[in-house]
LUMVEX-675092 format. One record per residue: y, x, z of N, C-alpha, C in turn. Coordinates in steps of 0.05 Angstrom, whole numbers, plus 32768, in hexadecimal, padded with zeros to 4 digits. Layout:
# LUMVEX-675092
YXZYXZYXZ ...
***
This chain:
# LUMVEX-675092
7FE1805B82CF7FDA807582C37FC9808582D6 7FBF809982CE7FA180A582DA7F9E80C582C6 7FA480D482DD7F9C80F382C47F78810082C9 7F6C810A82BE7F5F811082C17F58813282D2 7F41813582E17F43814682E77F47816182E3 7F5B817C82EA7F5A819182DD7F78819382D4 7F88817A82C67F9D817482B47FB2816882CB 7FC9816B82BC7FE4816B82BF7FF5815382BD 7FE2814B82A77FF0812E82997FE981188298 7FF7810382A27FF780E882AD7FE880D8828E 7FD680C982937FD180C382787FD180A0827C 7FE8809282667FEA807F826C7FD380668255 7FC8805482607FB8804582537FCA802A8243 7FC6802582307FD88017821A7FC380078207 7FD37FE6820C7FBA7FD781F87FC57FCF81DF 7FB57FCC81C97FD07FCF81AC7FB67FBB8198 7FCA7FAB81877FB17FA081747FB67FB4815A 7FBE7FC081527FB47FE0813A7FCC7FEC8144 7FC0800781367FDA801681377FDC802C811C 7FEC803E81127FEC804A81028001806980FA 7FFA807880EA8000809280ED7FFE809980D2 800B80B780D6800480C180BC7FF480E280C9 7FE780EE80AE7FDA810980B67FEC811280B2 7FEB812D80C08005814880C07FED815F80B6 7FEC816480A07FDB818580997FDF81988096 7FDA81B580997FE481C680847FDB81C7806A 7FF481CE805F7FF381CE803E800781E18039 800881F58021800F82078010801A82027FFC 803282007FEF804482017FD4803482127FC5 802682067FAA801E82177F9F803A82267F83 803382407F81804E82467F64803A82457F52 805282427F408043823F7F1F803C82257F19 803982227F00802C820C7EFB800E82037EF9 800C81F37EFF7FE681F27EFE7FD881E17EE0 7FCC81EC7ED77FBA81EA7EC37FBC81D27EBD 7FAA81C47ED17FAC81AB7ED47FB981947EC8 7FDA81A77ECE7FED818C7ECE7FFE81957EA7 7FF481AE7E9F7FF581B17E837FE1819C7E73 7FCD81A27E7A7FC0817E7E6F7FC3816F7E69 7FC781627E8D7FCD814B7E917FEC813E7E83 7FFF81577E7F801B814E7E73800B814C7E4D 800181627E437FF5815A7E2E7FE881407E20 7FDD813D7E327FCD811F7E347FE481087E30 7FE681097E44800180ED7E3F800A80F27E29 801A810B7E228036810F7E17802381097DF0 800F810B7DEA7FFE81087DDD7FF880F07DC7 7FF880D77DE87FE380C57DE8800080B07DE0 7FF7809B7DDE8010807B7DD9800680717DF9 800C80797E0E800680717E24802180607E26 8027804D7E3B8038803B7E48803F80447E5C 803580517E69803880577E8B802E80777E8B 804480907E988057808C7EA1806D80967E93 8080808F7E98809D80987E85808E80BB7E81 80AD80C17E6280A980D77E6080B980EE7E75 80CB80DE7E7C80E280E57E9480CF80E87EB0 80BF80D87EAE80A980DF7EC8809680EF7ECB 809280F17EB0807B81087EAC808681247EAE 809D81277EAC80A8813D7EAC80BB81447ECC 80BD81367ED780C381387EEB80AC813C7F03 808981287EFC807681357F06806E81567F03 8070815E7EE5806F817A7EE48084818C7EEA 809681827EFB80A781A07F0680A481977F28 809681817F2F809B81807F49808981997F56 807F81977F6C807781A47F81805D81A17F88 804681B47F89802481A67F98802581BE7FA8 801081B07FB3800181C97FD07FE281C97FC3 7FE181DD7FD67FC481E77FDA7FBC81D77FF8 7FAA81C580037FA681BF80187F9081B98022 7F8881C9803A7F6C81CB80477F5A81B68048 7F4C81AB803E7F3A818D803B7F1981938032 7F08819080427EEA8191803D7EE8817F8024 7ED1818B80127ED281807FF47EC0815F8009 7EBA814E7FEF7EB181327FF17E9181347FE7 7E88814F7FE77E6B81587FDB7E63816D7FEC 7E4D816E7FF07E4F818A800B7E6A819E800C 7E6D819080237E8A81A280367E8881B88038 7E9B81D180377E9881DC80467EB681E4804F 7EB781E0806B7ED181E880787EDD82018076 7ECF821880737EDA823480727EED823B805A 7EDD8229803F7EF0823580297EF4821A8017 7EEE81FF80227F0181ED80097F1781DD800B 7F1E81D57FF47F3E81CC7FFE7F3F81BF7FE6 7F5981B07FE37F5D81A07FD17F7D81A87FC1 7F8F819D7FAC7F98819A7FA47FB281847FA7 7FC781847FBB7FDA81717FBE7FED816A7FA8 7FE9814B7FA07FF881467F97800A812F7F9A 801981307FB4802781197FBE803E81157FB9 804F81287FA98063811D7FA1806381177F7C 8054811E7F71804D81207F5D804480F37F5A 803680EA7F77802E80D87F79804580CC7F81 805780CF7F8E807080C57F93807A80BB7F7B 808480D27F73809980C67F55808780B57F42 806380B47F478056809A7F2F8060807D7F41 805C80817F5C806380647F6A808180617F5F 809680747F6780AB80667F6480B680597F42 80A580607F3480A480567F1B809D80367F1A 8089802F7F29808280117F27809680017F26 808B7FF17F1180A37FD47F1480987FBF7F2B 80A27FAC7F2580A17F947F4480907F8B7F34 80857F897F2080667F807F1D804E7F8F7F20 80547FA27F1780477FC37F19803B7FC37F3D 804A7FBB7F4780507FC37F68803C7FAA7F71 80427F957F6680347F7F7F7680207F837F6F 80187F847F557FF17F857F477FEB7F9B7F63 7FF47FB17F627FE77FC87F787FE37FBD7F8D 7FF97FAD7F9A7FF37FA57FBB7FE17F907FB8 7FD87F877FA37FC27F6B7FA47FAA7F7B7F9D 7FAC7F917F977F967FA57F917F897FAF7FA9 7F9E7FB87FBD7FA27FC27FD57F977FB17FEB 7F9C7F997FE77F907F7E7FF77F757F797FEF 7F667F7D7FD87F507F7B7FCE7F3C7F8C7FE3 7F447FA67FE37F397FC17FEA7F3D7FBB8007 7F4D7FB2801A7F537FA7802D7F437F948038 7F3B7F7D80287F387F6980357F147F66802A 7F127F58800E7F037F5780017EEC7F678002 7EF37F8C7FFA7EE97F9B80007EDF7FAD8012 7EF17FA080297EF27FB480457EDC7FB98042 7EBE7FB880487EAA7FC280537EA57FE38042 7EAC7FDE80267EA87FFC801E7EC480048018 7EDC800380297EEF800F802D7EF9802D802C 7EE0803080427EE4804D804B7ED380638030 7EC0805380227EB2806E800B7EC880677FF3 7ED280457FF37EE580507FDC7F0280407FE5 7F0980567FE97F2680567FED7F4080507FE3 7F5780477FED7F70803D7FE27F7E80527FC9 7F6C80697FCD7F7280847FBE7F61807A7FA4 7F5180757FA07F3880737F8C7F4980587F79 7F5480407F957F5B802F7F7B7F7080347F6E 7F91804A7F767F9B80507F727F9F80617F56 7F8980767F5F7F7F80837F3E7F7E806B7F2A 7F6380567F317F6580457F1A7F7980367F0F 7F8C80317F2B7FA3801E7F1A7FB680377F06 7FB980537F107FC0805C7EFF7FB180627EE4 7F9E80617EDF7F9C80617EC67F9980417EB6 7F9880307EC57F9F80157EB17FB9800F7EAD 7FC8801F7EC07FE9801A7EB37FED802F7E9B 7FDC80427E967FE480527E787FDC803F7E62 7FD080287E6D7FBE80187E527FC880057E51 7FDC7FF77E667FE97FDB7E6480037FDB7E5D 800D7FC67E4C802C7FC87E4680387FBC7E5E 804D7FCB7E66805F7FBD7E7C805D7F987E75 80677F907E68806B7F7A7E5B80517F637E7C 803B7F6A7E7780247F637E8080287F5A7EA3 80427F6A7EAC80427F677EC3805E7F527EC3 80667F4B7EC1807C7F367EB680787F1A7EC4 80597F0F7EBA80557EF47ED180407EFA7EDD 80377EDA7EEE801C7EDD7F0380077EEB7EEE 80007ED67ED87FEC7EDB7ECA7FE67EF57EBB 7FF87EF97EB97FF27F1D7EAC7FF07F317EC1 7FFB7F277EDD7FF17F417EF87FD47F3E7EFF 7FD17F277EFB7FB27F1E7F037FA17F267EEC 7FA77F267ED37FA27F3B7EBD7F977F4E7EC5 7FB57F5F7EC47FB87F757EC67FA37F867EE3 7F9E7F767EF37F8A7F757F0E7F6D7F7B7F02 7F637F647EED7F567F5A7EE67F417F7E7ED7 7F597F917ECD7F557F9E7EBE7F527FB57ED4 7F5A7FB87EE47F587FD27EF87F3C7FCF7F01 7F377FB17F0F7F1B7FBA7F147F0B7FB77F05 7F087FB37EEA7EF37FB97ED77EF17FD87ECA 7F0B7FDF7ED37F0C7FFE7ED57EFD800E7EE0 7EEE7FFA7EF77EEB80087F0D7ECD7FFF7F0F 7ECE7FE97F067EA87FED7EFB7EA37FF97EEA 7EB2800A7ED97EAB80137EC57EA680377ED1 7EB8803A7EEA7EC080537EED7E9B805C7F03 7E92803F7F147E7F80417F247E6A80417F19 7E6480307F037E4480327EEA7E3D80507EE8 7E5B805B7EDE7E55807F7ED17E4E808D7EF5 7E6080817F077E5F80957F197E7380AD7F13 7E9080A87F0B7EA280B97F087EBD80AC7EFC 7ED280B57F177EE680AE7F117EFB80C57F16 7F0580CB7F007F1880E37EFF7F2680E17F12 7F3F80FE7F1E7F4A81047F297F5C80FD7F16 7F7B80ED7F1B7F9080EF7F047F9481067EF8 7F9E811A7F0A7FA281307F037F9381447EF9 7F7781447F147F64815F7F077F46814F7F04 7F3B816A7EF77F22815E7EE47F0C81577F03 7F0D814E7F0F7EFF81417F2A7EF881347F2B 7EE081257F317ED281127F3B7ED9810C7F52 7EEC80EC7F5A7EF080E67F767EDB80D77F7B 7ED080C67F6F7EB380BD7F807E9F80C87F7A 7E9280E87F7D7E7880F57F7B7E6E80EB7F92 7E7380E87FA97E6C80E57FC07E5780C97FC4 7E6580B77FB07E5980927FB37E35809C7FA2 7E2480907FB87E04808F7FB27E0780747F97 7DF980777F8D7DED805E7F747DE880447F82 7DE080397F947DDD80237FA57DF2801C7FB0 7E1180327FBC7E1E802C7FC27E3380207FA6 7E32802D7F8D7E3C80267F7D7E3A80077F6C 7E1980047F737E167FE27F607E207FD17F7A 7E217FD87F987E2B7FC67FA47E487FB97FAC 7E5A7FD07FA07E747FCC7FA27E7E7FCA7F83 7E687FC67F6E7E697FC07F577E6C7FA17F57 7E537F947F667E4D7F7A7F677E677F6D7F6F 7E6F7F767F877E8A7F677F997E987F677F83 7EA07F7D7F7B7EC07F7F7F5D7EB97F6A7F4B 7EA47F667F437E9D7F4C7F347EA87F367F39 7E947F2B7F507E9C7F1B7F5D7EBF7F0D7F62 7ECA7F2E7F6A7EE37F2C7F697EF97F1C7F4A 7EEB7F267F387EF97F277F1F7EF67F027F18 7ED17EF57F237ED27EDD7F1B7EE07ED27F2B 7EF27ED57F3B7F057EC27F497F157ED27F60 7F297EDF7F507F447EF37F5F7F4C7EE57F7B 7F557ED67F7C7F5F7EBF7F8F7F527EBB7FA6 7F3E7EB17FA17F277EAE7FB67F237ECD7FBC 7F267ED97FB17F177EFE7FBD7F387F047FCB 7F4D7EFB7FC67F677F067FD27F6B7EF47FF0 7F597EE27FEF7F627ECA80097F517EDA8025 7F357EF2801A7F377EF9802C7F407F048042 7F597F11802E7F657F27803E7F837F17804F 7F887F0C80387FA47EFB80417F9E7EEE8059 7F847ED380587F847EC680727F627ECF8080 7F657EED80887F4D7EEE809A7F507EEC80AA 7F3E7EE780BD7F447EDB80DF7F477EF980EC 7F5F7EEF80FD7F667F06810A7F607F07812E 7F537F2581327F3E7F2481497F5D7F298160 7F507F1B81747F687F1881897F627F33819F 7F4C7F3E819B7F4A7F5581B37F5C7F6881A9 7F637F6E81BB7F797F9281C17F667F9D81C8 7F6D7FB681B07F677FD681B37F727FE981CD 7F697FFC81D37F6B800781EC7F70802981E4 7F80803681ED7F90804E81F17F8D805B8202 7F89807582117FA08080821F7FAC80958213 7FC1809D821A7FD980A682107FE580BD8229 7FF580D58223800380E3823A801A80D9823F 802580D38256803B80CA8264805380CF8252 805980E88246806480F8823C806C80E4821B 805680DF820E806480D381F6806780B481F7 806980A782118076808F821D809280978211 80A180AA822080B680A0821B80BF80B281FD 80B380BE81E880B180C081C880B280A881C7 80A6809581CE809D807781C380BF806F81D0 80C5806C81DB80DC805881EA80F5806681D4 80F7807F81D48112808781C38108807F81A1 80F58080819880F18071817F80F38050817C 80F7804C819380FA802B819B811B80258191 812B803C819F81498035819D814C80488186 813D805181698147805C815A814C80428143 8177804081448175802C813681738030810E 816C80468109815F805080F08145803880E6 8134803780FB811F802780F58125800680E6 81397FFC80EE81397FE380EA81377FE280C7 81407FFE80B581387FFE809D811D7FF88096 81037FF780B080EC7FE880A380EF7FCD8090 81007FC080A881007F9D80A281127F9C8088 81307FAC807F81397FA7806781247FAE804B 81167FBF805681007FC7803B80F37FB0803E 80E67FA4804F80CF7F8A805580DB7F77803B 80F97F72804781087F57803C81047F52801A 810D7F77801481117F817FFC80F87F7C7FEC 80E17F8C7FF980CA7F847FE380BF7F637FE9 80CB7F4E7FF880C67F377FF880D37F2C7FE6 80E87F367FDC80FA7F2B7FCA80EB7F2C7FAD 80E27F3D7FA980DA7F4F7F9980C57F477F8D 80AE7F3E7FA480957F307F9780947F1A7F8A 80A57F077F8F80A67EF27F8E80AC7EED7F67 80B17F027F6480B37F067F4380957F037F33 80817F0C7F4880647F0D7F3780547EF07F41 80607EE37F5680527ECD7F64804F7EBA7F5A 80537EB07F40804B7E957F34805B7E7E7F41 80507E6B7F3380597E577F4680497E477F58 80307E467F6080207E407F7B801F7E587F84 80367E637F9280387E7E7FA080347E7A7FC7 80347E5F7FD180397E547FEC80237E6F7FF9 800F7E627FF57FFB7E7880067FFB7E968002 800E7EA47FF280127EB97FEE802D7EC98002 803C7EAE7FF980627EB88009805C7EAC802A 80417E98802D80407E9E804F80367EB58053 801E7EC3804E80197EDC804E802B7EEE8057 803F7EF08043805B7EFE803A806B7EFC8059 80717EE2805E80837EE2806B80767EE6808E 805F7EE08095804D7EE680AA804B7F0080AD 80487F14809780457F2F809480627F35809E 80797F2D8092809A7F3480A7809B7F2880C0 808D7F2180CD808F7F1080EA807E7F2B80F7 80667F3580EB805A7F4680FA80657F6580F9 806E7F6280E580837F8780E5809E7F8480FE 80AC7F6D80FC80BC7F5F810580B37F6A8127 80A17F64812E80937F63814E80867F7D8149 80817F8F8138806F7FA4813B808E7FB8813E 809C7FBC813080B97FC8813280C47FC78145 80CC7FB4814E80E07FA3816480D47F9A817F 80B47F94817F80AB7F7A819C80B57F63819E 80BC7F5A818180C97F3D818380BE7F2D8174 80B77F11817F80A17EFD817980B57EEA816E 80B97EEE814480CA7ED5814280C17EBA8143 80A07EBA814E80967EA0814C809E7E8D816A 809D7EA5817980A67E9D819080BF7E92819F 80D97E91817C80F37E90818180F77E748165 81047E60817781127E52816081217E51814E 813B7E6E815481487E6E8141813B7E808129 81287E95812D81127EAE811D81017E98810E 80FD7E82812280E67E7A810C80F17E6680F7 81087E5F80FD81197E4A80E781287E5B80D9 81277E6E80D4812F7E8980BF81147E9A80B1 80FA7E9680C180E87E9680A780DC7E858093 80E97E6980A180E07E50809680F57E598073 810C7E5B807D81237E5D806981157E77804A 810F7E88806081017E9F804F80E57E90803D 80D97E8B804480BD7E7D803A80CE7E628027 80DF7E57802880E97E3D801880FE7E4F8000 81017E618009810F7E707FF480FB7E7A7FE0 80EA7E8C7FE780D17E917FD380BE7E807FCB 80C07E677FD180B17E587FC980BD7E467FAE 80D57E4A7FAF80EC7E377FA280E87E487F81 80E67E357F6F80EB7E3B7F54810C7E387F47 81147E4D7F4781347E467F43812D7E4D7F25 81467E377F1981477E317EF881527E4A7EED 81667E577EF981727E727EF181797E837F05 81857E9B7F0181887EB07F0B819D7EAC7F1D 81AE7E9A7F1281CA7E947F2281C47E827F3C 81B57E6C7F3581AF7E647F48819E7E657F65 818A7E807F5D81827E907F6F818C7EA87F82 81A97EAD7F7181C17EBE7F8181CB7EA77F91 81CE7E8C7F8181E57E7E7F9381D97E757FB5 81BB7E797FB481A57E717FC981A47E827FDE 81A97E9B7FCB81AB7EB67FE781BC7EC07FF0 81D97EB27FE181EB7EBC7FEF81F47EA58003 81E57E8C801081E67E7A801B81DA7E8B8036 81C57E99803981B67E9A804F81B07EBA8053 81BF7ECB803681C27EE3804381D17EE68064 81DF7EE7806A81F17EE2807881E27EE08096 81D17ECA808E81BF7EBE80A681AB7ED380AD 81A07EE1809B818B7EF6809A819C7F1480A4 81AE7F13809B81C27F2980B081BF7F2E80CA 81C27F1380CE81C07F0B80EA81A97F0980FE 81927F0280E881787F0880F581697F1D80FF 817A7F2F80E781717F5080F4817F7F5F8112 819A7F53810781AB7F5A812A81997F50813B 818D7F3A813B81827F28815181687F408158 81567F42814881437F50814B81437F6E8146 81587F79813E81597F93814681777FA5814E 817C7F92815A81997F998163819A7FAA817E 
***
């Protein structure tokens, strides 16, 4: 460690392959109800929509928004614009998704990730999010049930979404907004072209993301002495290990939309819990015989087509047990 001149504080240098956060902003409870969301409940309550309950819609209109400081996406200006929060409003549409609902999104999410990375940053995980919400007002649940109707149902978000980039306007769910005013016309036929592309062959556009080559250099830090040891007491907070039971949970979970040549999907799957696994903990189950002969078990379990329901309880209650035990191991 090395402080700089003038300063007080020891600043320690730290090498990491990503890292991640959330923003902390100010934001304002707005009262009353907003215009907006009289509409938008009109609209639905209106329409023969599928998506979202009427129980949800009404629970979006009594929740809670802010007012929150944010430069518009069309000449800024910092002194006086701001935006409209609506994060819990977006909460209760997620927690609505079913386990097919959920997977189409995260293969959406992988698209925009992997496929799309290069124009990532002009259109955002926010932008595809809008769209999948409005192709779930237009799809019958039913649709998300097997592989072929998520891949459907995929099929239809981003044609949503060429449809939303041709005009150059894609609503705000809630308010009458333009979230891509910002995208130039050149930028639009070019991330038009890719979605195409995407649509003639899903698979091939999802293998980017699943098996891209992963760069071996570490990123570089420094950091104050001081949130070393923040970092060390979040180490022994044993709260955390609830990452890995959610992991398990939505592993369980997918495997409902995965078809049956799902192999290159549930290694994915199960590679993705090896790396939360070591990103949580610092523990390398590849590096351990008994970790790695318990993701073998995990990966042969989701790969396995069981005839009935019973027989897929009678499988997990064989190796639950074992998976108990895996977590003590790694986060005990």
């Amino acid at each position: 460690g090395n402080s700089s001149p003038g300063t007080t504080k020891e600043l320690v240098t730290i090498l990491f392959d990503f890292k991640s956060g959330r923003d902390f902003i100010p934001a304002f409870p707005i009262k009353g109800i907003l215009p907006c969301l009289d509409e938008w409940r009109s609209r639905l309550m209106e329409s023969k929509s599928f998506w979202p309950s009427r129980e949800a819609i009404d629970r979006i209109y009594e929740s809670e928004y802010y007012v929150i400081a944010k430069p518009a996406i069309v000449n800024p200006d910092v002194r006086k614009d701001f935006c409209i929060g609506f994060n819990n409003a977006e909460m209760i549409l997620s927690s609505t998704f079913s386990d097919g609902q959920r997977l189409c999104f995260l293969l959406l999410k992988s698209l925009q990730k992997g496929y799309l990375k290069e124009f990532s940053e002009r259109l955002t995980s926010y932008h595809w999010k809008t769209a999948f919400y409005y192709t779930l007002e237009t799809t019958e649940l039913e649709m998300f049930a097997s592989h072929s109707g998520i891949f459907n149902a995929l099929e239809k978000v981003l044609s949503f979404m060429v449809t939303c980039l041709e005009q150059r306007f894609l609503r705000h769910y809630f308010i009458n907004s333009n979230l891509i005013a910002h995208l130039l016309e050149e930028e639009c036929r070019q991330i038009i072209s890719s979605i195409q592309a995407i649509i003639s062959d899903p698979v091939k556009a999802l293998d980017v993301y699943f098996f891209q080559e992963k760069d071996d250099g570490k990123l570089v830090d420094q950091i104050p002495n001081d949130q070393i040891e923040d970092l060390k007491h979040q180490e022994g907070d044993s709260s955390r290990k609830t990452h890995a039971e959610a992991i398990l949970s939505l592993v369980s979970r997918l495997q409902i939309g995965a078809g049956n040549d799902s192999s290159k999907f549930v290694a994915a799957i199960v590679d993705t819990l090896a790396v939360a696994v070591k990103t949580e903990a610092n523990f390398d189950c590849y590096a351990n015989e008994f970790c790695t002969g318990i993701l073998k078990i995990i990966g042969d379990y989701l790969n396995t087509n069981f005839r009935t329901a019973e027989d897929r309880k009678r499988k997990l209650e064989v190796f639950a047990p074992i998976l108990e035990l895996y977590l003590s191991q790694s986060y005990g």
